[in-house]
Backbone as numpy.savetxt, mean C-alpha at the origin, in Angstrom:
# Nx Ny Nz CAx CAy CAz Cx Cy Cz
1.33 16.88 -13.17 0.89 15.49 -13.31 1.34 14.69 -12.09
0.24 13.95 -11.51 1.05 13.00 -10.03 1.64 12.00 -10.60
2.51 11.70 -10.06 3.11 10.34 -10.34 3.14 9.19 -9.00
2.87 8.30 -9.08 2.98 7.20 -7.86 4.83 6.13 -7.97
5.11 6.44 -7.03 6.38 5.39 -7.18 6.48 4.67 -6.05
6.59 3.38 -5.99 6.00 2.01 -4.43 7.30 1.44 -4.62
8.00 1.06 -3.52 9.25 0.48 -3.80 8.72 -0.13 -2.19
9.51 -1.15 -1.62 9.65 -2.03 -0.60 9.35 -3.53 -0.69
8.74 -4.02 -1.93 8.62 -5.41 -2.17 9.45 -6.39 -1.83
9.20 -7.66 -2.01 10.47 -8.68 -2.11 9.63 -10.38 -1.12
10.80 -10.75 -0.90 9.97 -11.95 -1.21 10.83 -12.10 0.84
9.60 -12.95 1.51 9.59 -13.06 2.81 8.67 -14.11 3.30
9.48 -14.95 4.35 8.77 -15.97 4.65 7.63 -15.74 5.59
6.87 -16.92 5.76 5.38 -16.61 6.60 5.58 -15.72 8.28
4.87 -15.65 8.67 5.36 -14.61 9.39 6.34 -13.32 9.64
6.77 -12.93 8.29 7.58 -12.00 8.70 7.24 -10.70 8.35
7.61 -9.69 8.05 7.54 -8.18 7.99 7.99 -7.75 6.63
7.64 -6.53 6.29 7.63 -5.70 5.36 7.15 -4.48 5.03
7.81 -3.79 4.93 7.73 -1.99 4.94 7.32 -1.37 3.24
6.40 -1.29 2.52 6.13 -0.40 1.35 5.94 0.56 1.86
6.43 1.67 0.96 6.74 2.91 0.65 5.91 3.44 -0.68
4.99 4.34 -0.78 5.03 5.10 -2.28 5.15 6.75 -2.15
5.99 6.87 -3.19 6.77 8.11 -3.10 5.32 9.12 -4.21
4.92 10.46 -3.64 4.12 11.36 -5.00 4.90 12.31 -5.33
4.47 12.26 -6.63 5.14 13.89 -7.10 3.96 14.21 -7.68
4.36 15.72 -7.56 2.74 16.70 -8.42 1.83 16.82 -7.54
0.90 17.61 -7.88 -0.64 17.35 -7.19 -0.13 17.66 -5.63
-1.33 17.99 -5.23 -1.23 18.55 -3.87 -1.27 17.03 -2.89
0.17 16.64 -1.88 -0.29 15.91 -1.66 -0.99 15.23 0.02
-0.82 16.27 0.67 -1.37 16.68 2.18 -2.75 16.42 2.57
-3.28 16.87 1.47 -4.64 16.66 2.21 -5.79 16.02 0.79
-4.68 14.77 0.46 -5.14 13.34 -0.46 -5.28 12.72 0.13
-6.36 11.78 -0.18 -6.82 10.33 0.09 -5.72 9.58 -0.70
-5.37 8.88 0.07 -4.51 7.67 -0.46 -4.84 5.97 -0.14
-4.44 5.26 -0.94 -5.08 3.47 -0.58 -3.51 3.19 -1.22
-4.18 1.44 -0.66 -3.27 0.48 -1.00 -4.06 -0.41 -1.14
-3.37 -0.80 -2.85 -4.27 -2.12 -3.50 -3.65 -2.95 -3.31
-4.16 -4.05 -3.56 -3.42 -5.38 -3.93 -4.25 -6.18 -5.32
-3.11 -7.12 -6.09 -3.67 -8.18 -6.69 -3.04 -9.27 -7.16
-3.70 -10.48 -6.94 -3.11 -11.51 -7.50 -3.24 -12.07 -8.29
-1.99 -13.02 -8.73 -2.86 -13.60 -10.11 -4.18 -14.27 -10.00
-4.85 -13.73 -11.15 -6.47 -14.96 -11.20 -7.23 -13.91 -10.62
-7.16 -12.72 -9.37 -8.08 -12.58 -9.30 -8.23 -11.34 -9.00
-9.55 -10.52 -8.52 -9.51 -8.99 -8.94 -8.63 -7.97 -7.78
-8.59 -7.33 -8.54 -7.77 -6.05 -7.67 -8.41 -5.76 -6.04
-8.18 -5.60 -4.50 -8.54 -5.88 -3.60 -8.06 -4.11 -2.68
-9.42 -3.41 -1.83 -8.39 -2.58 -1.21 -7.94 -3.47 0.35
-6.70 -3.22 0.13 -5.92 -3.30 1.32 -5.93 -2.15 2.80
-5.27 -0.77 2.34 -5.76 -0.20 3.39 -5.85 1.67 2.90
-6.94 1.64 3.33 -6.90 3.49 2.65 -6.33 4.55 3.89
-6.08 5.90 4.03 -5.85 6.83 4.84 -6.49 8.31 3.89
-6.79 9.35 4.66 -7.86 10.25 4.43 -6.66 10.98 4.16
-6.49 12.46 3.78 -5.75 13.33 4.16 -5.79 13.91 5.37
-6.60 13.51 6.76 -6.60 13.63 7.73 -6.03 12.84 8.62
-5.69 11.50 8.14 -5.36 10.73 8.43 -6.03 9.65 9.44
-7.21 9.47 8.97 -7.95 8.41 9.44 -8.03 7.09 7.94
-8.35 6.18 8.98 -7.63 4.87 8.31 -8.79 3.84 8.22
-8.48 2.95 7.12 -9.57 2.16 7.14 -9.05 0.78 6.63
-9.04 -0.35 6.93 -8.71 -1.44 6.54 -9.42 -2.30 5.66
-8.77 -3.48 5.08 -9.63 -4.66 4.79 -9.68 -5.64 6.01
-10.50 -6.11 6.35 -10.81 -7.42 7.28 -9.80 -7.89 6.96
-9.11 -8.81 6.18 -7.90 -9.92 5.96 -6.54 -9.12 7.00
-6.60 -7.78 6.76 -5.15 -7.15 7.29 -5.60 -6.52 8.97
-6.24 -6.03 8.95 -7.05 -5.71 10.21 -5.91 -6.57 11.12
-5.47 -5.19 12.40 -4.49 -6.30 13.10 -3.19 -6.15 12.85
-2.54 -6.22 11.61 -1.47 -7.13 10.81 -0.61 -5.73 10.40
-1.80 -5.43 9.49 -0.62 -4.01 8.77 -1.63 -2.77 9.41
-0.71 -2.04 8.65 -0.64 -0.51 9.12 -0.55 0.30 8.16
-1.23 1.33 7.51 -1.52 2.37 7.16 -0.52 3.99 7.57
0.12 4.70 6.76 0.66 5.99 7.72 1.15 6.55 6.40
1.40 8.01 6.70 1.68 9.02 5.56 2.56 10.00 6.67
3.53 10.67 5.58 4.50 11.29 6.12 4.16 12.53 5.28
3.12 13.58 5.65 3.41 14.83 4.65 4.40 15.44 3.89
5.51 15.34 5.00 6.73 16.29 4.66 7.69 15.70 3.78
7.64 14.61 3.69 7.72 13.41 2.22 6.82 13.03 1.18
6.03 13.62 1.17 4.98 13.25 0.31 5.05 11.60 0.20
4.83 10.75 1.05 5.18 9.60 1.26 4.10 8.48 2.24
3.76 7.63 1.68 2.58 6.63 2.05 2.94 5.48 2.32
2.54 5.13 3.48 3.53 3.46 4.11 3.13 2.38 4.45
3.23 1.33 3.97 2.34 0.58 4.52 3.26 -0.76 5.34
3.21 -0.55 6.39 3.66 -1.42 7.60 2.93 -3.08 7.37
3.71 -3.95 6.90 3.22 -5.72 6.57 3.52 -6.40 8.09
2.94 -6.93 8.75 3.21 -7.90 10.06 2.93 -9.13 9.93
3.52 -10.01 10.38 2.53 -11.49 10.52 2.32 -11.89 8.74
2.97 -11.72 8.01 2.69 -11.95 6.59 2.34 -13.19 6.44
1.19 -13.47 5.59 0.53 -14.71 5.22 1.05 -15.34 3.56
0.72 -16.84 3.08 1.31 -16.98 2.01 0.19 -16.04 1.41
-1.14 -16.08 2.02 -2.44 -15.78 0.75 -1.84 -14.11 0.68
-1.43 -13.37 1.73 -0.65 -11.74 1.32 0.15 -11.84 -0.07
0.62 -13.16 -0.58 1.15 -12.54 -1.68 0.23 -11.66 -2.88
1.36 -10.98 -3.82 0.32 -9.84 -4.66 1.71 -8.69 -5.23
0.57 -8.54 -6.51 1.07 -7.00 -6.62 0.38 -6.13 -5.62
1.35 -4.88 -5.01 0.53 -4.65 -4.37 0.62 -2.86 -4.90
-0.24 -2.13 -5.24 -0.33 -0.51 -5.72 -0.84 0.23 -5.23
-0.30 1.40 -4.90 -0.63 2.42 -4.37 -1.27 3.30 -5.05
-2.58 4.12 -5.07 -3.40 4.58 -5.57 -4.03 6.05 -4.93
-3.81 7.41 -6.01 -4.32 8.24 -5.36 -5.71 8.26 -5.62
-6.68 8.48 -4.52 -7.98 9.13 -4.59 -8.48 9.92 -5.35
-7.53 11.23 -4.47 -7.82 12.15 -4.80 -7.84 12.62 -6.50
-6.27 11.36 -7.09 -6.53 12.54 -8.57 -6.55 11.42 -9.63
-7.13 9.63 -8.65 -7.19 8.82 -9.62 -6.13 8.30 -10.52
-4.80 8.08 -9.80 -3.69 7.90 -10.09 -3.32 6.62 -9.71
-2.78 5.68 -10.22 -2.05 4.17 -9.76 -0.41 4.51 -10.26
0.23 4.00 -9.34 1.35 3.23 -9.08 1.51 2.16 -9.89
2.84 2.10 -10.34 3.20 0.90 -10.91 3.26 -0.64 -10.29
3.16 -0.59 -8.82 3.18 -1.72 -7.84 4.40 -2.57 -7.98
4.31 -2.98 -6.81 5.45 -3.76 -6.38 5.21 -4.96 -5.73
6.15 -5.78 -6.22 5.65 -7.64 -5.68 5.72 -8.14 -4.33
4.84 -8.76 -3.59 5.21 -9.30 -2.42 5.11 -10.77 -2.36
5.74 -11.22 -2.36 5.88 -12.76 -2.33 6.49 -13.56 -0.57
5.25 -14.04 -0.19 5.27 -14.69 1.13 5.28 -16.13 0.99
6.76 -16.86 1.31 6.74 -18.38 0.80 8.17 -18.91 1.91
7.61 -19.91 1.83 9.18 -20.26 2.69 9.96 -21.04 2.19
């Protein structure tokens, strides 16, 4: 059974940085599609940024620029690099496998000064 675990949240003022992490267990996880959701209150779930098991990458327009996308095979481990953080970036934000249709419990980002 995969499991998703996202830890790096927390709360950071406008412009600053932030590193999520989601950890897999189970399931093959090398050559998975992996994303990163987001959502806020009020409104629907959003993709943020996906990576292939090849590791090609694809953004949302809003982050384009800003964050970053990356996977560490040998950790079974998915990262998502925050830059330039905006207040509207706040969110749950979840990590989601593709491949076996799995969500993460998500983790909060709160951008406020």
């Amino acid at each position: 059974q995969v499991q998703l675990v996202e830890s790096g949240g927390g709360l950071v003022q406008p412009g600053g940085s932030l590193r999520l992490s989601c950890a897999a267990s189970g399931g093959i996880f090398s050559g998975s599609h992996m994303g990163w959701y987001r959502q806020a209150p009020g409104k629907q779930r959003e993709l943020v940024a996906q990576i292939t098991g090849s590791g090609v990458t694809r953004y949302a327009d809003s982050v384009k620029g800003r964050f970053t996308i990356s996977r560490d095979n040998t950790k079974n481990t998915v990262n998502l690099q925050m830059n330039i953080l905006k207040p509207e970036d706040s969110a749950v934000y979840l990590c989601y496998s593709l491949t076996y249709a799995v969500w993460g419990q998500g983790t909060q980002v709160t951008v406020s000064s």
